[in-house]
C-alpha positions as CSV (number, residue, x, y, z in Angstrom):
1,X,119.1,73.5,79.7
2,X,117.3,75.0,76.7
3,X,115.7,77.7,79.1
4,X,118.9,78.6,80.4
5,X,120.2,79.0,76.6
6,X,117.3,80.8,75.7
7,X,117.5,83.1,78.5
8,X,121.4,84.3,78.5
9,X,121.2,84.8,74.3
10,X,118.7,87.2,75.1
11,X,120.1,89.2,78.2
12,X,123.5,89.6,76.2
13,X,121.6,91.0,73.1
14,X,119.9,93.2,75.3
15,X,122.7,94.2,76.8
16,X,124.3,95.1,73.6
17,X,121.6,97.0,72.3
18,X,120.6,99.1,75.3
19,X,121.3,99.2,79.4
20,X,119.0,101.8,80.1
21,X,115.8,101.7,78.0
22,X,113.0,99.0,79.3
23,X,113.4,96.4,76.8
24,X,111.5,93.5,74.9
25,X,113.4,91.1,73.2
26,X,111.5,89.0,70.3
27,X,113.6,86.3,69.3
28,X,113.5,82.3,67.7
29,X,113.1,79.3,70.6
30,X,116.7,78.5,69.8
31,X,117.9,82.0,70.1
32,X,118.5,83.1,66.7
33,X,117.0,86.1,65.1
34,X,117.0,88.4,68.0
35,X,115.2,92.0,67.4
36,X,115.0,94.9,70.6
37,X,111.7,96.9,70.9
38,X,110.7,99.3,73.5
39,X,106.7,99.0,72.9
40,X,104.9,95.8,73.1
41,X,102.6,96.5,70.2
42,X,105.5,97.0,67.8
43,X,106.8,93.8,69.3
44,X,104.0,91.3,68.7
45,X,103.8,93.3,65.4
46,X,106.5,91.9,64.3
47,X,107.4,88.9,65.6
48,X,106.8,85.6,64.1
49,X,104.8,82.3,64.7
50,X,105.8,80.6,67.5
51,X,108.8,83.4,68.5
52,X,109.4,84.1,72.7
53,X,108.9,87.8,73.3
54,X,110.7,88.5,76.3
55,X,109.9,91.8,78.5
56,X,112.5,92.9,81.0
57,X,110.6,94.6,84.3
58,X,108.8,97.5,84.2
59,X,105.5,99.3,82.9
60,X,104.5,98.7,79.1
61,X,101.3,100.5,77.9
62,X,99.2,99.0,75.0
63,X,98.8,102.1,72.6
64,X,97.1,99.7,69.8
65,X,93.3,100.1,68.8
66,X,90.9,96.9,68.0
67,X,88.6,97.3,65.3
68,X,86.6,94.5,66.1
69,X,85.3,91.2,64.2
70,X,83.5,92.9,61.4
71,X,85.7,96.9,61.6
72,X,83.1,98.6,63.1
73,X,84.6,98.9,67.0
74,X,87.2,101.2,68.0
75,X,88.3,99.6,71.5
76,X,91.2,101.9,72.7
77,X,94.1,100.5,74.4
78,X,93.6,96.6,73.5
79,X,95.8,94.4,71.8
80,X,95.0,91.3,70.4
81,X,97.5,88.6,69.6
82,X,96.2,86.1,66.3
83,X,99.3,84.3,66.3
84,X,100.8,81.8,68.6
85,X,103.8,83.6,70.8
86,X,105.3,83.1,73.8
87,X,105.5,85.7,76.2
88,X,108.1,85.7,79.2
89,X,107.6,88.6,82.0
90,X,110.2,88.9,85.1
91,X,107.2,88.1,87.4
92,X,104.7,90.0,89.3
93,X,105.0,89.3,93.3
94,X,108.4,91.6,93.7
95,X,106.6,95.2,93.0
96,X,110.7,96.7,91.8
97,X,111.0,93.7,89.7
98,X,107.7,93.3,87.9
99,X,106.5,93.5,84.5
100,X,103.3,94.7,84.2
101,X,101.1,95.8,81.3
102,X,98.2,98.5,81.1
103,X,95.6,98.1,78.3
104,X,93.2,95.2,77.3
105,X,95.3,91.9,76.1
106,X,93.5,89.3,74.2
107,X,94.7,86.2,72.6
108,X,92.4,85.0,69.8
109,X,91.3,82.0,67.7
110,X,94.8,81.7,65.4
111,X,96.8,82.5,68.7
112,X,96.4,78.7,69.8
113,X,99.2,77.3,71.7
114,X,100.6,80.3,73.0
115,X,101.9,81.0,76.7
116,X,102.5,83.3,79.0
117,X,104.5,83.6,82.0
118,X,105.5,86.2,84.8
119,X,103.4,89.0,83.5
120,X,101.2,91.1,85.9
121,X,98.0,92.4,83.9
122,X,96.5,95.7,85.2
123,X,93.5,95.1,82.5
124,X,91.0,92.8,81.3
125,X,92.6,89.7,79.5
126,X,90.6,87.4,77.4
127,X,91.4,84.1,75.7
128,X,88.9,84.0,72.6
129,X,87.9,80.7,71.3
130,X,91.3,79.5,72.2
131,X,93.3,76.1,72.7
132,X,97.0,75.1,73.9
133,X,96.9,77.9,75.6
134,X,99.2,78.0,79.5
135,X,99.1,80.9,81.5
136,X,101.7,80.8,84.3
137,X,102.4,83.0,87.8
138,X,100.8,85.3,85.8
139,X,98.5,88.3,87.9
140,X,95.2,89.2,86.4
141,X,94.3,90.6,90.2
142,X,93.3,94.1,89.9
143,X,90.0,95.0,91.4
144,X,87.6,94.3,88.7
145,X,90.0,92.9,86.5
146,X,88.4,89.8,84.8
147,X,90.2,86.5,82.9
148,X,87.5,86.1,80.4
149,X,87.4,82.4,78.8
150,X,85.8,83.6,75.4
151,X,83.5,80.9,73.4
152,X,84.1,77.3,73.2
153,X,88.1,76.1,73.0
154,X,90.2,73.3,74.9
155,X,93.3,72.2,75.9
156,X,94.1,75.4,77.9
157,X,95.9,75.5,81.6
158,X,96.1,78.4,83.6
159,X,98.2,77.5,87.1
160,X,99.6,79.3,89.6
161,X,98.4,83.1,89.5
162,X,96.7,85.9,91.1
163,X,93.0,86.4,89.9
164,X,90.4,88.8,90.7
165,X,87.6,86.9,88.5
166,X,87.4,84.7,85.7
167,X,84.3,84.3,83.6
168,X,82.9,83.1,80.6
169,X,81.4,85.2,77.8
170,X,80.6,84.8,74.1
171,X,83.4,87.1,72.5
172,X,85.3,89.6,73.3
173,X,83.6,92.0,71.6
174,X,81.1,91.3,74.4
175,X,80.5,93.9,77.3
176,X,81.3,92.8,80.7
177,X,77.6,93.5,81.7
178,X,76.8,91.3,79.1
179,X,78.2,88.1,81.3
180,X,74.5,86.9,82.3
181,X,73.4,83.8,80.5
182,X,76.4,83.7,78.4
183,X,78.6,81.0,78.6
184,X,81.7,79.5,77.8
185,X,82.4,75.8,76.6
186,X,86.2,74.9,77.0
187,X,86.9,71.1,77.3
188,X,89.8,69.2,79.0
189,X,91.0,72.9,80.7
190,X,92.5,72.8,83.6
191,X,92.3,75.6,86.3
192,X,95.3,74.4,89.2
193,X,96.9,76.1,91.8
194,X,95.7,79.6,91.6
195,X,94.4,82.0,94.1
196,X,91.2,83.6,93.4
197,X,90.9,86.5,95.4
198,X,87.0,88.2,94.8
199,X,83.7,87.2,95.5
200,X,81.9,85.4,92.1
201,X,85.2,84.5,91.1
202,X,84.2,81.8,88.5
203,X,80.8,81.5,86.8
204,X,79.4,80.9,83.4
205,X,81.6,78.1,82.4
206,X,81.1,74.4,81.0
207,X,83.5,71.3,81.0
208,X,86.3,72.8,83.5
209,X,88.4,70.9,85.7
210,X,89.0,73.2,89.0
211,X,91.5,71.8,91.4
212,X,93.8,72.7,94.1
213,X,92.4,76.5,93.9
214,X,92.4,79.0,96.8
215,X,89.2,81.0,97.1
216,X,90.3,83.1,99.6
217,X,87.1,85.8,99.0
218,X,85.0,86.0,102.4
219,X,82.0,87.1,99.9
220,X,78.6,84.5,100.1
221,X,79.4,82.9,96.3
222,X,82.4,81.9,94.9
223,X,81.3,79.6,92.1
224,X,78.4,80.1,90.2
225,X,75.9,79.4,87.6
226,X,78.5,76.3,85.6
227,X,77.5,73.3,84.3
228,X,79.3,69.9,84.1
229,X,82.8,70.9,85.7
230,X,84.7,69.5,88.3
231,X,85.6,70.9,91.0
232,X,88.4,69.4,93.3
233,X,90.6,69.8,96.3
234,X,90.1,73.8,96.5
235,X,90.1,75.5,99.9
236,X,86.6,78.0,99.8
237,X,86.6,80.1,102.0
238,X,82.7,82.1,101.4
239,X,81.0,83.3,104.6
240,X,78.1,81.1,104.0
241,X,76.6,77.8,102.5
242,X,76.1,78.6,99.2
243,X,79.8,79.4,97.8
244,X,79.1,76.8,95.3
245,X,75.6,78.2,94.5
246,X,72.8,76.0,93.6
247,X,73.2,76.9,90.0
248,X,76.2,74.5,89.3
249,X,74.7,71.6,87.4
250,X,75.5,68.4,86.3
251,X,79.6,68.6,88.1
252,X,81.2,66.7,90.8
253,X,81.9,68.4,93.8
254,X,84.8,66.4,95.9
255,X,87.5,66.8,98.6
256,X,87.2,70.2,99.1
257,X,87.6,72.3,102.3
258,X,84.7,74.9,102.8
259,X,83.8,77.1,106.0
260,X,80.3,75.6,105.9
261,X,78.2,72.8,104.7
262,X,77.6,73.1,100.9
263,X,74.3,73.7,99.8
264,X,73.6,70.7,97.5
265,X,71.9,70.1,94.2
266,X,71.1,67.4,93.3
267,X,72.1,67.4,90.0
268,X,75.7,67.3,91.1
269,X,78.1,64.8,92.8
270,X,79.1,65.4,96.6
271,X,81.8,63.2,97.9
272,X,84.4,63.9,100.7
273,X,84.1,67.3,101.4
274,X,85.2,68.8,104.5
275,X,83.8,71.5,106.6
276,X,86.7,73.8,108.9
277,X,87.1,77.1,110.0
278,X,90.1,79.2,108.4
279,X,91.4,79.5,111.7
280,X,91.9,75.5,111.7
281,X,93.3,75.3,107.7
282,X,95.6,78.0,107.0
283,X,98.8,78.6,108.7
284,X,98.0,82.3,108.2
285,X,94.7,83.6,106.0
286,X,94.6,86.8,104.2
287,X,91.7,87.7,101.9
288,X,93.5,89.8,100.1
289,X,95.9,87.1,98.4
290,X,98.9,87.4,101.0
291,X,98.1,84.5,103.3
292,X,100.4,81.6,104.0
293,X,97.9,78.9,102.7
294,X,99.6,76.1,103.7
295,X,97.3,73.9,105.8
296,X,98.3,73.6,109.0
297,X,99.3,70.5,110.4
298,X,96.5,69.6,112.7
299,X,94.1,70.4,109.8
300,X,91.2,67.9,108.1
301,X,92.5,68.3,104.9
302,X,96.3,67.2,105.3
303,X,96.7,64.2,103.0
304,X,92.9,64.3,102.0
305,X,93.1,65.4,98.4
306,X,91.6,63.2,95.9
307,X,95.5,62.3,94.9
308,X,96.6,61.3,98.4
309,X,98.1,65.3,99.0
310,X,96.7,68.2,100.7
311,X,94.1,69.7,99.6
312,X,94.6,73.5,98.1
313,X,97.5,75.3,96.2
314,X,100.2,73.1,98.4
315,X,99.1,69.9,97.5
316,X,99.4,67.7,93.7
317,X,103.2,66.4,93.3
318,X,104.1,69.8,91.8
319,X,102.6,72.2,94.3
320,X,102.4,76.1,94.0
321,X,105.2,77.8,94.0
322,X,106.3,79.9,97.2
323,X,108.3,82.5,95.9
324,X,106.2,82.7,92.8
325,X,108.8,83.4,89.7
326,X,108.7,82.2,86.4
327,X,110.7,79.4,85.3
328,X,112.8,80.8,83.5
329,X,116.5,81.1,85.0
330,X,116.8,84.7,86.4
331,X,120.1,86.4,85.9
332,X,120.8,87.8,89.2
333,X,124.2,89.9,88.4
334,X,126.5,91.2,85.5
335,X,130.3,92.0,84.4
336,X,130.2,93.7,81.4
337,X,133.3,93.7,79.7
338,X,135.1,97.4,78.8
339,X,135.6,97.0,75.3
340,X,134.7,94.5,72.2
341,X,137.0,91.9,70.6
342,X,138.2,92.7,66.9
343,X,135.0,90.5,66.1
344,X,132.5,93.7,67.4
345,X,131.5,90.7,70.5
346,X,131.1,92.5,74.2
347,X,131.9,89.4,76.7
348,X,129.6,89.5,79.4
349,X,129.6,87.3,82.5
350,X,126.2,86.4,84.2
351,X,125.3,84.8,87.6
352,X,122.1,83.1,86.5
353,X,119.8,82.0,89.8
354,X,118.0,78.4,88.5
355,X,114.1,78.3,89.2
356,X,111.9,75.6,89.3
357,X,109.6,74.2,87.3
């Protein structure tokens, strides 16, 4: 119900304020103090702690400039957020009703707590020393495009999006050459449900907790060079032995599905992991991401998930969502009334389609 609030106090101030312009709408959780923007940097700008910054579909282009830690950097095109908001796209699987945005986004240290939902990414985005942080059907997914988990945080979730890579590094004033022996340390974070679409997709991470991914990559690693994670219930889907590479250390390894045998060290934990062809698992598999990855009935991994469910994307008691929209309620059509009241109030009826959680 507060969603559905939230949502129609914001389409009717749009409304009001434009119909044609591409609109962000930065507003209070309960819908109060509403404010229109057409650029996204002037938007975070000014918005408050804790205030929803909502961004109709469409293209927005970062036009700020980071100056680094210390002021000495002049990164072009890069915006970074230092205060917890909460960003709300219109998704990013229906290319005419996307929102996407070009330029470098980075959420850092006083950012804590923030989420964002139904945004596709066409840049690097990094979460810097961050915590409380849930990322949502989001798409990070261009080719080398990276998610970069930045120094040591916790408490983060990022479930059920599209990512090319996501790596760990010291900061984000880092270099993505610089990845090699540089880690990341970010307890209790949870990496569910999303479908990683690149060879390497992970590495350089401690203290994750990996389940019910898609690795859809046919490249010879898929997760390397972690310490002490855990990795369960993902579908892997490297054309060789060593997708988990033999420099994961110290991390259980369990119920997953792989093409071949893993190659095992013996640092780790090996239990109940299956070997099957993609033929045998997926209803249809795509490496590019467009796959139906349910498993098929007759596969191993039907009901073998360390909860009881199947293992991958469509397994857990909340499984990945097919049609992949926020959930947010999405207002599907409008009447717009002709004229105002004496009170200067336009009455607008909406058909509002409910989405789930």
């Amino acid at each position: 119900m507060k969603l559905l609030k939230q949502f129609v106090l914001l389409t009717i101030f749009g409304l009001s304020a434009s119909v044609n312009a591409q609109t962000i709408i930065v507003q209070k959780a309960d819908g109060t103090n509403p404010r229109t923007f057409t650029s996204i940097d002037a938007a975070v700008a000014d918005a408050d702690p804790d205030d929803y910054v909502y961004l109709e579909r469409g293209t927005y282009d970062i036009t700020s400039a980071w100056t680094g830690y210390d002021g000495t950097l002049n990164q072009l095109n890069h915006l970074v957020v230092e205060k917890p908001l909460h960003f709300v796209g219109n998704g990013y699987y229906y290319p005419a009703e996307a929102t996407a945005i070009n330029g470098t986004f980075s959420l850092r240290k006083s950012a804590s707590g923030s989420t964002i939902t139904g945004i596709k990414f066409n840049n690097n985005v990094n979460l810097d020393s961050i915590s409380n942080v849930v990322i949502t059907r989001c798409s990070i997914n261009e080719n080398n495009t990276y998610l970069y988990l930045c120094g040591t945080g916790t408490g983060n979730i990022i479930t059920e999006c599209m990512i090319f890579r996501l790596h760990g590094r010291p900061s984000i004033t880092a270099t993505a050459g610089s990845n090699a022996n540089t880690w990341s340390s970010y307890a209790n974070t949870v990496i569910s449900k999303n479908i990683f679409k690149n060879n390497d997709s992970m590495g350089y991470h401690r203290n994750l907790f990996i389940y019910n991914n898609a690795f859809v990559s046919s490249g010879n690693t898929l997760i390397l060079s972690c310490d002490n994670i855990t990795v369960k219930n993902n579908t892997l889907t490297a054309n060789g032995p060593s997708c988990i590479n033999n420099n994961l250390t110290n991390s259980i390894i369990q119920n997953n599905i792989s093409v071949y045998a893993l190659t095992q060290n013996a640092t780790n934990t090996y239990q109940d992991n299956i070997v099957e062809t993609t033929g045998n698992t997926f209803v249809s598999f795509n490496s590019s991401g467009t796959g139906d990855y349910h498993l098929k009935t007759t596969s191993l991994g039907v009901g073998a998930g360390s909860d009881g469910t199947d293992i991958g994307i469509y397994g857990t008691f909340s499984p990945f969502k097919e049609n992949r929209r926020t959930a947010y309620p999405r207002v599907t059509a409008f009447n717009i009334g002709s004229e105002t009241n004496p009170n200067g109030e336009l009455r607008v009826n909406a058909t509002v389609e409910a989405q789930d959680y």
